[in-house]
N, CA, C and O atoms as CSV, one atom per row, in Angstrom:
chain,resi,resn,atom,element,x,y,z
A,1,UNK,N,N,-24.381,15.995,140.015
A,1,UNK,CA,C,-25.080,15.149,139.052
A,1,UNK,C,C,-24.118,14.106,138.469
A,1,UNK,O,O,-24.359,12.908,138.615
A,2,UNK,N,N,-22.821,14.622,137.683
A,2,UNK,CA,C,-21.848,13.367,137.546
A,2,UNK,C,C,-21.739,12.624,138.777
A,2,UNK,O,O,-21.918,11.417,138.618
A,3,UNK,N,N,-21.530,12.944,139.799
A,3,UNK,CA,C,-21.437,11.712,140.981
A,3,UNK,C,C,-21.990,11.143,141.231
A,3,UNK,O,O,-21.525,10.244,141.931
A,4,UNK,N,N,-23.420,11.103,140.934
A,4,UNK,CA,C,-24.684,10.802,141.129
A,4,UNK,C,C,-24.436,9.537,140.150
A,4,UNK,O,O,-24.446,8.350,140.476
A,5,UNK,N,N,-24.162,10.208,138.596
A,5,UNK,CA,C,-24.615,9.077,137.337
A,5,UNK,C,C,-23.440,8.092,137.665
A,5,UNK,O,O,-23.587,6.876,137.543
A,6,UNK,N,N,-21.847,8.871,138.235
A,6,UNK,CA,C,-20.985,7.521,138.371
A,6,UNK,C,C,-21.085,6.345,139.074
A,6,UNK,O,O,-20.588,5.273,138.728
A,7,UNK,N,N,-22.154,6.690,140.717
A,7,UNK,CA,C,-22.504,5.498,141.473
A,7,UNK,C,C,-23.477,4.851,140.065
A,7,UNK,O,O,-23.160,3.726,139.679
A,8,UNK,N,N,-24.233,5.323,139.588
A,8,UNK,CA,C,-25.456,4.322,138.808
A,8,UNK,C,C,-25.050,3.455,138.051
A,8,UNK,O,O,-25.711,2.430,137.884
A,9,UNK,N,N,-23.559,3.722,137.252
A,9,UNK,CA,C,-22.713,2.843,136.533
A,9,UNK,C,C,-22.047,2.250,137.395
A,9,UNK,O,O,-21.738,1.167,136.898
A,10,UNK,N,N,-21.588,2.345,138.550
A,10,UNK,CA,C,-21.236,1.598,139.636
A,10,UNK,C,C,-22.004,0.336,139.907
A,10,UNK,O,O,-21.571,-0.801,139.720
A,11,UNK,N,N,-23.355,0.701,140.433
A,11,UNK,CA,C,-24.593,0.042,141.264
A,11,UNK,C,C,-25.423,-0.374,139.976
A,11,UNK,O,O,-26.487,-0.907,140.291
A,12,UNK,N,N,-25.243,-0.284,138.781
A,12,UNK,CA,C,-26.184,-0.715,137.663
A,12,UNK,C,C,-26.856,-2.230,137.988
A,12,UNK,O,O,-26.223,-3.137,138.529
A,13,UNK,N,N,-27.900,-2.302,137.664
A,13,UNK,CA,C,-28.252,-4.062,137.541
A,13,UNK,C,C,-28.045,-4.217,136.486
A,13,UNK,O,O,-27.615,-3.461,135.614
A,14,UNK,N,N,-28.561,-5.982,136.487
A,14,UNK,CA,C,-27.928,-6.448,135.840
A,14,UNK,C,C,-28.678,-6.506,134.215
A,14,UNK,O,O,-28.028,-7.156,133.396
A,15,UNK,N,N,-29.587,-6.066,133.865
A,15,UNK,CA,C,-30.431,-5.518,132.513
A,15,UNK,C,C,-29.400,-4.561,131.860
A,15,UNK,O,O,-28.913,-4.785,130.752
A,16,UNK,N,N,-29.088,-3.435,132.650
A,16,UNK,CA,C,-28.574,-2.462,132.323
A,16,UNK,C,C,-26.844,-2.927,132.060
A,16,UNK,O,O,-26.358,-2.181,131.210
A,17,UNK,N,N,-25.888,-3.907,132.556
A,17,UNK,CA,C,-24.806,-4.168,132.440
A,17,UNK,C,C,-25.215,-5.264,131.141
A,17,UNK,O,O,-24.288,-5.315,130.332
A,18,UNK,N,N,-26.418,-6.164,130.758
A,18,UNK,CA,C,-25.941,-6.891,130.145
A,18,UNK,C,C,-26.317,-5.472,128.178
A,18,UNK,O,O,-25.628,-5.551,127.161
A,19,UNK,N,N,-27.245,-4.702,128.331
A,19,UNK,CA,C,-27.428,-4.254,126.985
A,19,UNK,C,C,-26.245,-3.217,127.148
A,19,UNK,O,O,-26.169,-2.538,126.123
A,20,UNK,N,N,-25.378,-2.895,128.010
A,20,UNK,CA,C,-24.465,-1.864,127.559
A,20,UNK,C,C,-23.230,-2.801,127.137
A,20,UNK,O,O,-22.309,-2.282,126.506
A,21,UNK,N,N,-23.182,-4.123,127.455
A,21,UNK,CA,C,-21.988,-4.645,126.246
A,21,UNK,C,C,-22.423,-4.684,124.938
A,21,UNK,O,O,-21.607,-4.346,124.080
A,22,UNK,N,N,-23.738,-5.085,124.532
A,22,UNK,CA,C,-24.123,-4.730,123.683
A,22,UNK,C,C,-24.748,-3.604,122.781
A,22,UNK,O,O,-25.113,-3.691,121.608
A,23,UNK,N,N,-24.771,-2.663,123.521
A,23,UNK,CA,C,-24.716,-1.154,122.917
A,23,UNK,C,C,-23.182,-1.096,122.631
A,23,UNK,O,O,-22.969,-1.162,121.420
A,24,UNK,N,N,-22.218,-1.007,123.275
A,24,UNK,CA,C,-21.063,-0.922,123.115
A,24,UNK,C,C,-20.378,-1.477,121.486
A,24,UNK,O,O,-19.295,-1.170,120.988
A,25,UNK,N,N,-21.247,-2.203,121.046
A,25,UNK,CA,C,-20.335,-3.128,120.043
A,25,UNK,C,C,-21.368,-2.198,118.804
A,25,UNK,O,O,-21.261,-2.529,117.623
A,26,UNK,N,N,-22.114,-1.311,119.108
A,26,UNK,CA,C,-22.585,-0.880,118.005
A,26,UNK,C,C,-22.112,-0.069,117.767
A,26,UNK,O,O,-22.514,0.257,116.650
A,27,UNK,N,N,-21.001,0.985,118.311
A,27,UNK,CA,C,-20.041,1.910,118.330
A,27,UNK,C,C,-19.628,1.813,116.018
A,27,UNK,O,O,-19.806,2.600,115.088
A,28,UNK,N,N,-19.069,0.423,116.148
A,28,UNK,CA,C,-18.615,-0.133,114.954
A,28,UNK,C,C,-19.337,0.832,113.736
A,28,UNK,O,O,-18.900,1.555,112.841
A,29,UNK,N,N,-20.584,0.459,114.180
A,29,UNK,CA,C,-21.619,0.809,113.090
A,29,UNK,C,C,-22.231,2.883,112.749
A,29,UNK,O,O,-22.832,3.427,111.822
A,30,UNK,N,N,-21.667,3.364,114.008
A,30,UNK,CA,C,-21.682,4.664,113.797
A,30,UNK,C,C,-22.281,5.156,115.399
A,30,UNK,O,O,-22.176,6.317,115.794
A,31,UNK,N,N,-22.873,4.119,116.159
A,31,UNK,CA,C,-24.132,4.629,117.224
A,31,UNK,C,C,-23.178,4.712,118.466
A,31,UNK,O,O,-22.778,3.729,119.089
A,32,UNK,N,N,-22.794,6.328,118.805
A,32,UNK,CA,C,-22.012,6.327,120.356
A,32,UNK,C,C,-23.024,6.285,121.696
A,32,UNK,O,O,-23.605,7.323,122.011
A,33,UNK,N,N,-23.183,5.279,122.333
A,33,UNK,CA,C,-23.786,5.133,123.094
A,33,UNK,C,C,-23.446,5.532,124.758
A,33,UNK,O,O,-22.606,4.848,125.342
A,34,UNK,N,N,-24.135,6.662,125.483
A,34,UNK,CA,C,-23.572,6.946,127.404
A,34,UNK,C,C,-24.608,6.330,127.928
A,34,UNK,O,O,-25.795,6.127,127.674
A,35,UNK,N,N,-23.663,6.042,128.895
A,35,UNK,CA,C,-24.829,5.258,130.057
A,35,UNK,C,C,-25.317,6.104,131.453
A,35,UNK,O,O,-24.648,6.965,132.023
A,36,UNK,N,N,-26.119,5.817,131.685
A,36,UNK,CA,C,-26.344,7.014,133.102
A,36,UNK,C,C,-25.599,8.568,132.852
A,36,UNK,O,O,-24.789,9.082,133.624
A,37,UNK,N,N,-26.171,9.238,131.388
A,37,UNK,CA,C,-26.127,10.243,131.302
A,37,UNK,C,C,-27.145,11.049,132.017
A,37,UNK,O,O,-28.161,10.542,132.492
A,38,UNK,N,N,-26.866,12.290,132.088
A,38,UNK,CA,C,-27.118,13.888,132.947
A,38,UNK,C,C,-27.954,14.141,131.283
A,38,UNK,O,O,-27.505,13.964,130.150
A,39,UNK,N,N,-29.018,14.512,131.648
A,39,UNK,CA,C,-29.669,15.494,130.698
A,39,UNK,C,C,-31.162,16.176,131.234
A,39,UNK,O,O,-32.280,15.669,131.329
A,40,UNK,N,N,-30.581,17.770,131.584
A,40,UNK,CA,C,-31.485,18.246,132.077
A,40,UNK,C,C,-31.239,17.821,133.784
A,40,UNK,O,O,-30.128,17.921,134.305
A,41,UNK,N,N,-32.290,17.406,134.426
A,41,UNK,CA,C,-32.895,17.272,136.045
A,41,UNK,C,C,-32.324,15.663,136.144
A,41,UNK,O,O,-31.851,15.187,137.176
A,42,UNK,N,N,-32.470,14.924,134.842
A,42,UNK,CA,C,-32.441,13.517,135.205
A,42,UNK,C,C,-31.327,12.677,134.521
A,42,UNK,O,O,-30.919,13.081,133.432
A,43,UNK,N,N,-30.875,11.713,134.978
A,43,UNK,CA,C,-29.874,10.591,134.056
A,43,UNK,C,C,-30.916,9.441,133.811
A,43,UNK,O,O,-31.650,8.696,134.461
A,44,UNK,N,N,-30.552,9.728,132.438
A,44,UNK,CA,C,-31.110,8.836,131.649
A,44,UNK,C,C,-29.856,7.365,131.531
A,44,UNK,O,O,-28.630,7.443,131.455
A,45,UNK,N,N,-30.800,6.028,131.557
A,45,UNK,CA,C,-29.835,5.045,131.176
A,45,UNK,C,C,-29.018,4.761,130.277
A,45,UNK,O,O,-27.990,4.140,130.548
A,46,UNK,N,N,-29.322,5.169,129.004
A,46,UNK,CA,C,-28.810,5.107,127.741
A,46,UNK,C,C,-29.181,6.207,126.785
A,46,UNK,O,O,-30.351,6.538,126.594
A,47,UNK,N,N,-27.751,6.977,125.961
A,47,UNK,CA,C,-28.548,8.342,125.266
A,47,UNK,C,C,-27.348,8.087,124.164
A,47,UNK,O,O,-26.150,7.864,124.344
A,48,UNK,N,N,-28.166,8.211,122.889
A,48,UNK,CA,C,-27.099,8.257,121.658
A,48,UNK,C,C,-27.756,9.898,121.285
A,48,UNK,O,O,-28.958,10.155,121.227
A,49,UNK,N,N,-26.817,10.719,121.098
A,49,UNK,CA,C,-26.873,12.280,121.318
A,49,UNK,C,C,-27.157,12.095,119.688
A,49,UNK,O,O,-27.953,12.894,119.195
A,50,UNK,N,N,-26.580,11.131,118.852
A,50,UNK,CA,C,-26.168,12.005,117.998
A,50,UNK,C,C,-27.872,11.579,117.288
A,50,UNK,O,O,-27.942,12.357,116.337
A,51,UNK,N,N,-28.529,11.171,117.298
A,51,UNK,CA,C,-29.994,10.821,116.980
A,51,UNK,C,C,-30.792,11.301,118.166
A,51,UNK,O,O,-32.000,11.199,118.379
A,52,UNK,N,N,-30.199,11.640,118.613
A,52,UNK,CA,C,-31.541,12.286,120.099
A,52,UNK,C,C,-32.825,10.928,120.717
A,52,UNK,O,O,-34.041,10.969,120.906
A,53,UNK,N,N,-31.739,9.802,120.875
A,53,UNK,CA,C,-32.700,8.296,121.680
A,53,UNK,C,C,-32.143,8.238,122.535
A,53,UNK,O,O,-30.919,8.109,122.529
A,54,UNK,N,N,-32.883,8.315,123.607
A,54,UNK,CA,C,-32.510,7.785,124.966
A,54,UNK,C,C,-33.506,6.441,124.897
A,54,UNK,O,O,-34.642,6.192,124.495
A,55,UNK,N,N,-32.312,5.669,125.582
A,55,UNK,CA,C,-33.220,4.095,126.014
A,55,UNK,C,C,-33.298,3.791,127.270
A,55,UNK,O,O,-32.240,3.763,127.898
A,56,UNK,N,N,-34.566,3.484,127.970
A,56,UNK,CA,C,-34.565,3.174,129.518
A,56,UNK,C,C,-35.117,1.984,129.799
A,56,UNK,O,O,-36.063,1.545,129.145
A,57,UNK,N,N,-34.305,1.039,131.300
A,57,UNK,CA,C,-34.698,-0.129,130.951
A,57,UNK,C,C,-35.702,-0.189,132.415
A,57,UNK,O,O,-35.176,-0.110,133.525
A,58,UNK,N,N,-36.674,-0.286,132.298
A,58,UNK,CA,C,-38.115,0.067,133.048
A,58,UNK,C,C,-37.832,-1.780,134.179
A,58,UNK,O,O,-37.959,-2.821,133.535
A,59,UNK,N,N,-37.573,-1.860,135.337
A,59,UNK,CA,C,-37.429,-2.318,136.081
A,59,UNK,C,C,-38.944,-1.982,136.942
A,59,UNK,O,O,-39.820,-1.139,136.752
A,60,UNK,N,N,-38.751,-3.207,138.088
A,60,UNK,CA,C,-40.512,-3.370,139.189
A,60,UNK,C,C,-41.019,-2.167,139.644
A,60,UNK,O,O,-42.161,-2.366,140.060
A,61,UNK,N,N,-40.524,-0.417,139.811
A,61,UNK,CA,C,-40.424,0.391,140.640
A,61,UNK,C,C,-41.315,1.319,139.056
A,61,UNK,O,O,-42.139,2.207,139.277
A,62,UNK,N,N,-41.112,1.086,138.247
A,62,UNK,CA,C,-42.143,1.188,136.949
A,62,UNK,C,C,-43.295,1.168,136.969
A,62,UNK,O,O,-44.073,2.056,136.622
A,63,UNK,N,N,-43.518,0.101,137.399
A,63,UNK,CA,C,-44.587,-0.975,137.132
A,63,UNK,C,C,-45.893,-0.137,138.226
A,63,UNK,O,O,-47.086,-0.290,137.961
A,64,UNK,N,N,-45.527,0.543,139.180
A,64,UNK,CA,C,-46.305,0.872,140.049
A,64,UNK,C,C,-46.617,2.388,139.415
A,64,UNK,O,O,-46.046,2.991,138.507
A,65,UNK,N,N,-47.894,2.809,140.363
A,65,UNK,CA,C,-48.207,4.116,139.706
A,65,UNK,C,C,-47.312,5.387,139.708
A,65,UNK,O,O,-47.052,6.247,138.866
A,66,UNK,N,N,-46.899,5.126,141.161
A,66,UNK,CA,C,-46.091,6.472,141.631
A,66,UNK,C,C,-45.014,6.519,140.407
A,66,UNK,O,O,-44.762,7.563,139.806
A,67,UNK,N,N,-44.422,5.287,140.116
A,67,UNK,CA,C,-43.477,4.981,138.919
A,67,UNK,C,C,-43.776,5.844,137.672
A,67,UNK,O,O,-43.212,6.837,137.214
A,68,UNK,N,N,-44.868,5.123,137.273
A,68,UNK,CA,C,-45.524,5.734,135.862
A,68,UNK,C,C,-45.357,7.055,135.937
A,68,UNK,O,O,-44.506,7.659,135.283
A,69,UNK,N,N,-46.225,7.629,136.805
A,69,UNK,CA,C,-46.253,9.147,136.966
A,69,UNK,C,C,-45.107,9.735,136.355
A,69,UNK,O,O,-44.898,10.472,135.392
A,70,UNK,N,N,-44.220,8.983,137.514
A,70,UNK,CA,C,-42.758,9.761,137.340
A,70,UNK,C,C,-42.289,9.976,136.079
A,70,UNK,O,O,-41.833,10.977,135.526
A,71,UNK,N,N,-42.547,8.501,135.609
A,71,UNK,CA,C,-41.739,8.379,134.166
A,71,UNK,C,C,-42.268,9.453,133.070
A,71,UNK,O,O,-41.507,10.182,132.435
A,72,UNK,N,N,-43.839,9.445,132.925
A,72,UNK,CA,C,-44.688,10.438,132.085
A,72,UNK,C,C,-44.452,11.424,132.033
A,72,UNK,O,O,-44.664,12.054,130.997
A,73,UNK,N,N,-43.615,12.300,133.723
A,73,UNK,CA,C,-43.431,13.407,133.632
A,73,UNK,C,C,-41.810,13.794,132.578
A,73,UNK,O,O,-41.613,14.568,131.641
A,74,UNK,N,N,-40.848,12.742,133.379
A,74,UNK,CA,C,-39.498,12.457,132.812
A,74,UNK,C,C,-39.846,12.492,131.190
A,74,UNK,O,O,-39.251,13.269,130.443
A,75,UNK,N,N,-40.720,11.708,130.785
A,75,UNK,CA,C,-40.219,11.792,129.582
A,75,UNK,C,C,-40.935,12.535,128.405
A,75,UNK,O,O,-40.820,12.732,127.195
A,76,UNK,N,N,-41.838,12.867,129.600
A,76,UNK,CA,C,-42.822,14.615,128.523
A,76,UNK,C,C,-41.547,15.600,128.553
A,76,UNK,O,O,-41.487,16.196,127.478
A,77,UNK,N,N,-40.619,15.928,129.336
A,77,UNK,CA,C,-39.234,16.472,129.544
A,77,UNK,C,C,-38.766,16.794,128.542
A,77,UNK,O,O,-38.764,17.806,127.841
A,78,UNK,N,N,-38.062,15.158,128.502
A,78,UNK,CA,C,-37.213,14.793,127.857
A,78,UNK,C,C,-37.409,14.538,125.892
A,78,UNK,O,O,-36.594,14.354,124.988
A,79,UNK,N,N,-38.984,14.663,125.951
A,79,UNK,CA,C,-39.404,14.975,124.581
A,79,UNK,C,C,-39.078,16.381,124.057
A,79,UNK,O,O,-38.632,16.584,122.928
A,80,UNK,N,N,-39.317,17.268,124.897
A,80,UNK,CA,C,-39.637,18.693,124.745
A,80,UNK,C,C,-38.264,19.176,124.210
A,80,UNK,O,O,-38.275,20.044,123.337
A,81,UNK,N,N,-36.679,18.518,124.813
A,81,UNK,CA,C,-35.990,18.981,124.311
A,81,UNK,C,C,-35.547,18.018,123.057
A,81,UNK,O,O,-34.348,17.984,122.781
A,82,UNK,N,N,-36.488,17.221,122.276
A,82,UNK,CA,C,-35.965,16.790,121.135
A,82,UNK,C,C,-35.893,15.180,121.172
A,82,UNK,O,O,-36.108,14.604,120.105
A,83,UNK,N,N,-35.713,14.693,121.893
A,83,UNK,CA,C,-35.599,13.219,122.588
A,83,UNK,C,C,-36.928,12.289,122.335
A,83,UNK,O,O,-38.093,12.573,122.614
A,84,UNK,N,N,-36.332,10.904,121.629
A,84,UNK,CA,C,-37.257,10.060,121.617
A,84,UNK,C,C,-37.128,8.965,122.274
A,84,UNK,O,O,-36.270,8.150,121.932
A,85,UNK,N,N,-38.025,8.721,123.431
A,85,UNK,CA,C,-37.717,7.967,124.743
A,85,UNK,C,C,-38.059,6.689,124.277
A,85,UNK,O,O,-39.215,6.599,123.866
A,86,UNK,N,N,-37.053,5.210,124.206
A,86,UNK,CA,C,-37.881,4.103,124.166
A,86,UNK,C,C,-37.517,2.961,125.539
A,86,UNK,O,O,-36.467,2.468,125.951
A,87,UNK,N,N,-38.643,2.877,125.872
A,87,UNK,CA,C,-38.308,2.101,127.015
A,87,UNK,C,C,-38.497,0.279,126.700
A,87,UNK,O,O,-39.158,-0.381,125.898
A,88,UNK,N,N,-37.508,-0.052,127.833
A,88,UNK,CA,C,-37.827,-2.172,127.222
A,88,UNK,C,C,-38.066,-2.662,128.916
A,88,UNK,O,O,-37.583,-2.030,129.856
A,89,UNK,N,N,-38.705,-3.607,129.030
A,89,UNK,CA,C,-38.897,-4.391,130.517
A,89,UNK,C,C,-37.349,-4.495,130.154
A,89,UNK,O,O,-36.770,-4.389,129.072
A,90,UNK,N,N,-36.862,-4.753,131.509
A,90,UNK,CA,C,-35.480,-5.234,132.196
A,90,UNK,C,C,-35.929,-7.043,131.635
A,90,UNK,O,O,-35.232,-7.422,130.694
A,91,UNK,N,N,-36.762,-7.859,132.038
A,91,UNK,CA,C,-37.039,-9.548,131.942
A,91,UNK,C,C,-36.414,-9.159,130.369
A,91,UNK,O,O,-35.395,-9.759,130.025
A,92,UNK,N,N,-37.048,-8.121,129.387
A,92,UNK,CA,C,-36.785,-8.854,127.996
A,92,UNK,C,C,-35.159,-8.703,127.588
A,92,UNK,O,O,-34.497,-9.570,127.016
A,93,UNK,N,N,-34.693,-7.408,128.017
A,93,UNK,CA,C,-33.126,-6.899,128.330
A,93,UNK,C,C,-32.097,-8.662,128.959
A,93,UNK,O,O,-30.990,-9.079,128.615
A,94,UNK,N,N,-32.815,-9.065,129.646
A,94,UNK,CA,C,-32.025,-10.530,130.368
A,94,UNK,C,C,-32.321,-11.386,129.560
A,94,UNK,O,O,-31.426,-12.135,129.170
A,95,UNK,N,N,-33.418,-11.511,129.153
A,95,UNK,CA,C,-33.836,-12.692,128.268
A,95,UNK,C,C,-33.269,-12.852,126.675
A,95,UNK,O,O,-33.251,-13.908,126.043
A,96,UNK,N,N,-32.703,-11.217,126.082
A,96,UNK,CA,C,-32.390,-11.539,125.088
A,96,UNK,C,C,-31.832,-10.007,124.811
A,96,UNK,O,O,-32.407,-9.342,123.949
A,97,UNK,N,N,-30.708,-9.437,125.538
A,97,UNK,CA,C,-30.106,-8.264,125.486
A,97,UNK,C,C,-29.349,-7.915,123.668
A,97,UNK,O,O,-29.111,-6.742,123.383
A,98,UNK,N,N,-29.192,-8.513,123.110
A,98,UNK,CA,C,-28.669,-8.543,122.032
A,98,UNK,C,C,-29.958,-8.578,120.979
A,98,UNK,O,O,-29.574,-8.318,119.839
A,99,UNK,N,N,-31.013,-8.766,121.042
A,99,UNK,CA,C,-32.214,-8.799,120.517
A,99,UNK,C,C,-32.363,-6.861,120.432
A,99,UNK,O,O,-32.286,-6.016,119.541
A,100,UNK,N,N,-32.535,-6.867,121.468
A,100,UNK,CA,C,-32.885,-5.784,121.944
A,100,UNK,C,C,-31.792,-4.387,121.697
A,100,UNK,O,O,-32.073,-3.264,122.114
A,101,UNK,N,N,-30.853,-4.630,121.142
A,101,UNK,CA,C,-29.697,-3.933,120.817
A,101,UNK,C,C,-29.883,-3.927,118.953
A,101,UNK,O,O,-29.695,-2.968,118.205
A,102,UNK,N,N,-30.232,-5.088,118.650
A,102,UNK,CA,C,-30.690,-4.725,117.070
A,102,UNK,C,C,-31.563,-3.992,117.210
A,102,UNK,O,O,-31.366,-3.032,116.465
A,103,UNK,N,N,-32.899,-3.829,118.033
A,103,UNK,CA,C,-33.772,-3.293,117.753
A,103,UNK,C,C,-33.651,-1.925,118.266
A,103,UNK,O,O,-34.665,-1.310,117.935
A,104,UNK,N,N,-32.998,-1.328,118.805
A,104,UNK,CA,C,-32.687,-0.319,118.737
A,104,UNK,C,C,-31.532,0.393,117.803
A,104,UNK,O,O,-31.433,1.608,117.635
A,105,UNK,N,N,-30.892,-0.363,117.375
A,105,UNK,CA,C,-30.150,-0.137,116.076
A,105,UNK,C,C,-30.860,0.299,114.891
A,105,UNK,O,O,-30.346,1.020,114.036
A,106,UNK,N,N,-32.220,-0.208,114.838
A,106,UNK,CA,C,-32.863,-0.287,113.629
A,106,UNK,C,C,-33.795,1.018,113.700
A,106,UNK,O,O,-34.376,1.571,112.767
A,107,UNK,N,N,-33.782,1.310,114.863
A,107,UNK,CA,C,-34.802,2.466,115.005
A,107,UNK,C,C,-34.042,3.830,115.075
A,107,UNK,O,O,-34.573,4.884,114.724
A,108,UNK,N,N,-32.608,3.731,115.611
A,108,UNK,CA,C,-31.233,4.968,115.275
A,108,UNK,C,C,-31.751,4.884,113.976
A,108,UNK,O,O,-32.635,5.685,113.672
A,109,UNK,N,N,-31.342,4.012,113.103
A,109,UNK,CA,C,-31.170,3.781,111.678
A,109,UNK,C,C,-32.442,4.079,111.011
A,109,UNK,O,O,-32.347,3.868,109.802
A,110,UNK,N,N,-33.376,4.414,111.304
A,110,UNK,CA,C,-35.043,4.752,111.142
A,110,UNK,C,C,-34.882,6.439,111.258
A,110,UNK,O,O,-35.231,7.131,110.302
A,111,UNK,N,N,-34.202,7.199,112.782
A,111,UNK,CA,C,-34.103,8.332,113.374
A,111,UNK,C,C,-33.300,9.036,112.585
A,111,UNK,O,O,-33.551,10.241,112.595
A,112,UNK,N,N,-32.420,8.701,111.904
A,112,UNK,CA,C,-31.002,8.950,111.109
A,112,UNK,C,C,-31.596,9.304,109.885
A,112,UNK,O,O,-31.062,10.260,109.324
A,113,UNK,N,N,-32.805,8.656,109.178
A,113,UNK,CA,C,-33.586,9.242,108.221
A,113,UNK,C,C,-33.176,7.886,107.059
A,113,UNK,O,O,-33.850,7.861,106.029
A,114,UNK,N,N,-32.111,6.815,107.241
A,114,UNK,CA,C,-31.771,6.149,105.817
A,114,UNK,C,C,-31.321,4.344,106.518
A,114,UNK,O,O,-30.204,3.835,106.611
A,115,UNK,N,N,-32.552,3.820,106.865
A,115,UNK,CA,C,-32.178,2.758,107.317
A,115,UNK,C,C,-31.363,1.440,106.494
A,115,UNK,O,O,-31.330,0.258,106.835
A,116,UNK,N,N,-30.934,1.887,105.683
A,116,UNK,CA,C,-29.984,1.329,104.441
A,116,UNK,C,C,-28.755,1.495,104.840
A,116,UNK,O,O,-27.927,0.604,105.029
A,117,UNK,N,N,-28.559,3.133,105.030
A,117,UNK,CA,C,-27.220,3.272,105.411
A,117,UNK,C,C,-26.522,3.295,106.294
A,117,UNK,O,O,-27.197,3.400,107.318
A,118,UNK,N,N,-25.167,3.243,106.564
A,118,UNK,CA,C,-24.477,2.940,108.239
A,118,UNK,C,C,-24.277,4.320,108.582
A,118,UNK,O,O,-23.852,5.276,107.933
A,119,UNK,N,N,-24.747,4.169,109.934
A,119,UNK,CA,C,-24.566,5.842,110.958
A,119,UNK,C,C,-22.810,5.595,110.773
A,119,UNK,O,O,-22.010,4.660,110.723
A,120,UNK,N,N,-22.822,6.860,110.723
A,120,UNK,CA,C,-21.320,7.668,111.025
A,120,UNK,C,C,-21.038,8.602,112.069
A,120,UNK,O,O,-21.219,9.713,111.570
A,121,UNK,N,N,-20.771,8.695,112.982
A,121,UNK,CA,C,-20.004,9.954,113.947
A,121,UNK,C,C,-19.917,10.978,113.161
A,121,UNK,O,O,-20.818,11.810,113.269
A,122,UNK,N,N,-19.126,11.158,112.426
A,122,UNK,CA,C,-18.832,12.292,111.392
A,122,UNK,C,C,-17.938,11.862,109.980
A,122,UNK,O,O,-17.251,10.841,109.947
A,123,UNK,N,N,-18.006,12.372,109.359
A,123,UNK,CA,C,-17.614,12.198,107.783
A,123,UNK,C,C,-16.410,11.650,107.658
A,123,UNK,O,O,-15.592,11.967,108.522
A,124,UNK,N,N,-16.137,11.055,106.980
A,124,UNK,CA,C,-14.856,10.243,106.761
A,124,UNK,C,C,-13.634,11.344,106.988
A,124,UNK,O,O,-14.001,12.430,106.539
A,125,UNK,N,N,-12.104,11.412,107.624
A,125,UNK,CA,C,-11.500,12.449,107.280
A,125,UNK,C,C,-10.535,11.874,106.356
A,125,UNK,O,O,-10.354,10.684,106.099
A,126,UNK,N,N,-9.974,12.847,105.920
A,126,UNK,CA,C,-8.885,12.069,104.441
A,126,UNK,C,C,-7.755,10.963,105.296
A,126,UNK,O,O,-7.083,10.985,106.328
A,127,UNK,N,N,-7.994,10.148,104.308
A,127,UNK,CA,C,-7.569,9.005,104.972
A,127,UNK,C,C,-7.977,7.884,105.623
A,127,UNK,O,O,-7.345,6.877,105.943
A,128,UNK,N,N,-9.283,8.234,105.801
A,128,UNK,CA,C,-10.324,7.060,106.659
A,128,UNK,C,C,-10.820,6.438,105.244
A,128,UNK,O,O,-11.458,5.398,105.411
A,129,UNK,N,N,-10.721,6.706,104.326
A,129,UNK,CA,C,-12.038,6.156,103.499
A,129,UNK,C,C,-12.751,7.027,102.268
A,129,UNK,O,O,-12.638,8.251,102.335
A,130,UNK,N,N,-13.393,6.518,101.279
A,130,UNK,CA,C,-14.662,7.448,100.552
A,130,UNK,C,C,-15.802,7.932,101.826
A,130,UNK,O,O,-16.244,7.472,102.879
A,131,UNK,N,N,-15.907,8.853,101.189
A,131,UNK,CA,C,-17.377,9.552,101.471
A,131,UNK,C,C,-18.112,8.663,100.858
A,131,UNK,O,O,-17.837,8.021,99.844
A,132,UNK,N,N,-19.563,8.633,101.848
A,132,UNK,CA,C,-20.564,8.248,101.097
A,132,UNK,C,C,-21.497,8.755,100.604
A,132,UNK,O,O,-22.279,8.085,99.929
């Protein structure tokens, strides 16, 4: 299964390379973002563990039924263990990948329970800072 997810970060298109620079820069703000993570049967494109969102970027192979199916089953799954699946067309990911990186910021920040406040990894340790 890791060998599997390392070709996908290998072979990624290009939807998926342009929102993981921009997932990447949200690190700052508290949100650790994997790409072509293993969870369960399937790798998911994008999974911030610590809010339980996986994000998938729904490309032409979607769009068809056999697709759907698939996905409905994937992500009745991937609910069951806790996971809130949001998927974006790949066109809107190209058209405005950084759009699309707030808006999933805002919905961590929704999942997190305090969309006011900045996600944290874990608590300040002495020396980083006040607690908040």
């Amino acid at each position: 299964m890791r060998q599997k997810a390392r070709a996908l970060r290998i072979h990624a298109t290009k939807g998926e390379n342009l929102l993981w620079y921009e997932l990447r820069e949200l690190k700052a703000s508290g949100l650790k973002f994997r790409r072509q993570c293993p969870i369960g049967p399937y790798i998911v494109d994008f999974a911030c563990l610590a809010v339980k969102l996986i994000v998938e970027i729904d490309g032409d192979l979607h769009e068809h039924d056999k697709g759907k199916r698939h996905d409905a089953v994937r992500d009745a799954y991937l609910r069951l263990l806790g996971y809130d699946v949001f998927r974006v067309d790949e066109p809107d990911v190209i058209n405005s990948a950084w759009h699309v990186a707030q808006v999933i910021k805002e919905k961590a920040a929704r999942m997190a329970g305090d969309p006011t406040r900045p996600l944290r990894g874990h608590p300040p340790l002495e020396g980083e800072g006040d607690a908040a």
